[in-house]
N, C-alpha and C positions, 0 to 999 in steps of 0.2 A: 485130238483129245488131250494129249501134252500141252498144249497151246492152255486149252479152257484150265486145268490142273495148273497149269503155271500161275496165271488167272486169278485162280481162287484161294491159293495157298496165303497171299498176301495181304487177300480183302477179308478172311476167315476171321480174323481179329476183329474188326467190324462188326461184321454181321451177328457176331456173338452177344457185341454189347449192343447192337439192335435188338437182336432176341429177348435179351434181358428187360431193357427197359421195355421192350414190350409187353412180356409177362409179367413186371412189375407195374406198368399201367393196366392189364386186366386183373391183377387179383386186390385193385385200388378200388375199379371200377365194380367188382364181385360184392368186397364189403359196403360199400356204399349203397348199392342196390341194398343190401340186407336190412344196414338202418334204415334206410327209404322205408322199406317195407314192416316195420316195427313201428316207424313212425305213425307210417296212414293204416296200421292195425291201431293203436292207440286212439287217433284222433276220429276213427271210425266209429270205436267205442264211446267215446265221450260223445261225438253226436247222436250216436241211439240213445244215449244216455238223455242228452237234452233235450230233442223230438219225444220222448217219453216221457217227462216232463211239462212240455206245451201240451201235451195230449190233456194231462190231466189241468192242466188249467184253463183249457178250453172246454173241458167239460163240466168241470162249476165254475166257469161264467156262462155256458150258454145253459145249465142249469134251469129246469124251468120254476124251480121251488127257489131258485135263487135269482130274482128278480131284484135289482137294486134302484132301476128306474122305477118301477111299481112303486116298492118300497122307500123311495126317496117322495116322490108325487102325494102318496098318501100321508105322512108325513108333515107334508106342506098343508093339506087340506083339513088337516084334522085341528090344529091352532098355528095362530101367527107365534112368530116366535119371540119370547122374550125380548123387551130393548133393554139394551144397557142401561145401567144406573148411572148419570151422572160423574162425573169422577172428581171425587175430591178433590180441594185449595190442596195447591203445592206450598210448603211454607217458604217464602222468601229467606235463602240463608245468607243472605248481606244485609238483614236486620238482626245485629248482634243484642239491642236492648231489651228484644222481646225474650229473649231466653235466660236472661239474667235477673 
C-alpha cells in the first residue's frame, strides 16, 4: 500500500491537469450541444414556416376557380391577337444635312 501511495504522490500533479482539461472539454462540449439545439429550434421554425407557406400556394394553384390553363385556352380562342404595327424609319444620324 506504501508502494501504490508512493506511486501516486508524484503522478497527482498529472492527473489533476488531466481532470481539468477534462472538465474543460465537457463543459465545451455542454455549451455547444446548447447552441446546437437553439440552432435546429430555429431552423425548425423557419421550416414550418416555409411548409406553411407552399401549403397555401399549392392550394391556389391547384384551385379549381383558378384555372390558368382554362383561362389562357380560352383566351387564345376567343380572337387572334393583335400584330404589331410596323415600326417606324430609324432616322439615319450620319446625315447631318437633313436637320439643318
Amino acid at each position: 500500500m506504501l508502494e501504490v501511495l508512493a506511486l501516486m504522490i508524484p503522478l497527482a500533479p498529472f492527473l489533476m491537469v488531466c481532470f481539468i482539461v477534462w472538465t474543460k472539454h465537457q463543459r465545451k462540449m455542454a455549451e455547444m450541444q446548447l447552441r446546437l439545439g437553439a440552432n435546429e429550434a430555429a431552423s425548425s421554425e423557419a421550416h414550418a414556416r416555409l411548409e406553411e407557406r407552399v401549403r397555401v400556394l399549392e392550394r391556389i394553384v391547384t384551385d379549381r376557380g383558378y384555372d390558368l390553363a382554362s383561362q389562357i385556352e380560352a383566351l387564345r380562342h376567343d380572337a387572334p391577337p393583335p400584330r404589331p404595327a410596323a415600326p417606324a424609319p430609324v432616322p439615319d444620324v450620319r446625315d447631318t444635312t437633313a436637320a439643318h
